[in-house]
C-alpha positions as CSV (number, residue, x, y, z in Angstrom):
1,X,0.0,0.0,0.0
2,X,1.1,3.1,-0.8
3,X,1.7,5.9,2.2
4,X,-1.5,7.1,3.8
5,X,-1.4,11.0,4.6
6,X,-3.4,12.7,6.9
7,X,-4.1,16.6,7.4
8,X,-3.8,17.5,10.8
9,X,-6.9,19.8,10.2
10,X,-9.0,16.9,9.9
11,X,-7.9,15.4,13.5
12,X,-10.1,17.4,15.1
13,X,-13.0,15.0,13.0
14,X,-11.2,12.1,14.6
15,X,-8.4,11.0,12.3
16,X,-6.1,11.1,15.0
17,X,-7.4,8.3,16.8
18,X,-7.0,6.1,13.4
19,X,-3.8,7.7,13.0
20,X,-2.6,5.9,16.1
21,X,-4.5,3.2,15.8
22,X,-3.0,1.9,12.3
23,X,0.6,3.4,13.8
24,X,0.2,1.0,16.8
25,X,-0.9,-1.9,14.5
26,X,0.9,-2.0,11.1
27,X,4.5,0.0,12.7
28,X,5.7,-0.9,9.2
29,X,2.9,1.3,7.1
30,X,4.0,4.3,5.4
31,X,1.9,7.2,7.1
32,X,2.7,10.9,7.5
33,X,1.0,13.9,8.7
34,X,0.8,17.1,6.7
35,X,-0.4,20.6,7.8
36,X,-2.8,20.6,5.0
37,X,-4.2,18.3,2.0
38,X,-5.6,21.2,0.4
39,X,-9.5,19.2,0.4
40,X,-11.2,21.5,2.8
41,X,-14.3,20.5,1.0
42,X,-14.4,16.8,2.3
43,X,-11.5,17.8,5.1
44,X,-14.0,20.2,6.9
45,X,-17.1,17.8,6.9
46,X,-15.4,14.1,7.7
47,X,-12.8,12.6,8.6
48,X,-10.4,11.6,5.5
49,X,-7.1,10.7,4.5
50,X,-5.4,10.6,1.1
51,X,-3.6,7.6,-0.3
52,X,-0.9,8.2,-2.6
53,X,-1.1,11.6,-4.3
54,X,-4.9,11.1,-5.6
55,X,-6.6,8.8,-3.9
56,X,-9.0,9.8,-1.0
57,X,-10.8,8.3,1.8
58,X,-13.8,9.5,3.6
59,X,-15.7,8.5,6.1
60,X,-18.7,10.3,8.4
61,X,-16.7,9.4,11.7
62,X,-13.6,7.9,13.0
63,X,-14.9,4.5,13.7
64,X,-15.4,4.0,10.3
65,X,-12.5,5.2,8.3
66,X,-10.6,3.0,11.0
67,X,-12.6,0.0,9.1
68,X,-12.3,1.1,5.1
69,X,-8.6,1.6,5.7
70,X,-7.8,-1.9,7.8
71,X,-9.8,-3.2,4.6
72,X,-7.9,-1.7,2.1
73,X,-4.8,-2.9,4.0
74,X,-6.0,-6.2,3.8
């Protein structure tokens, strides 16, 4: 899987928490944490993360994004 990235915006919407979720589970998965993704749009209503450079990810809550991306991890 390619590295996951996360806006640090968005943690207030609960990224965060799957941020340290998949850090404490997968150590070996590429993930990094930028100031800003520049996708307010989705960034400002739900939590999201962007895979590779086009790729994105959303999901209404924390819980859930936890479960599309443990999917897509395999």
């Amino acid at each position: 899987m390619k590295k996951i990235k996360y806006c640090c915006r968005n943690f207030k919407h609960g990224s965060k928490s799957v941020f340290k979720a998949l850090k404490h589970e997968f150590p070996d998965l590429k993930q990094k944490k930028k100031d800003c993704l520049s996708n307010c749009k989705l960034c400002s209503k739900q939590c999201m993360v962007l895979i590779g450079k086009t790729e994105v990810i959303v999901a209404p809550s924390a819980e859930k994004l936890y479960k599309k991306l443990k999917h897509r991890i395999g």
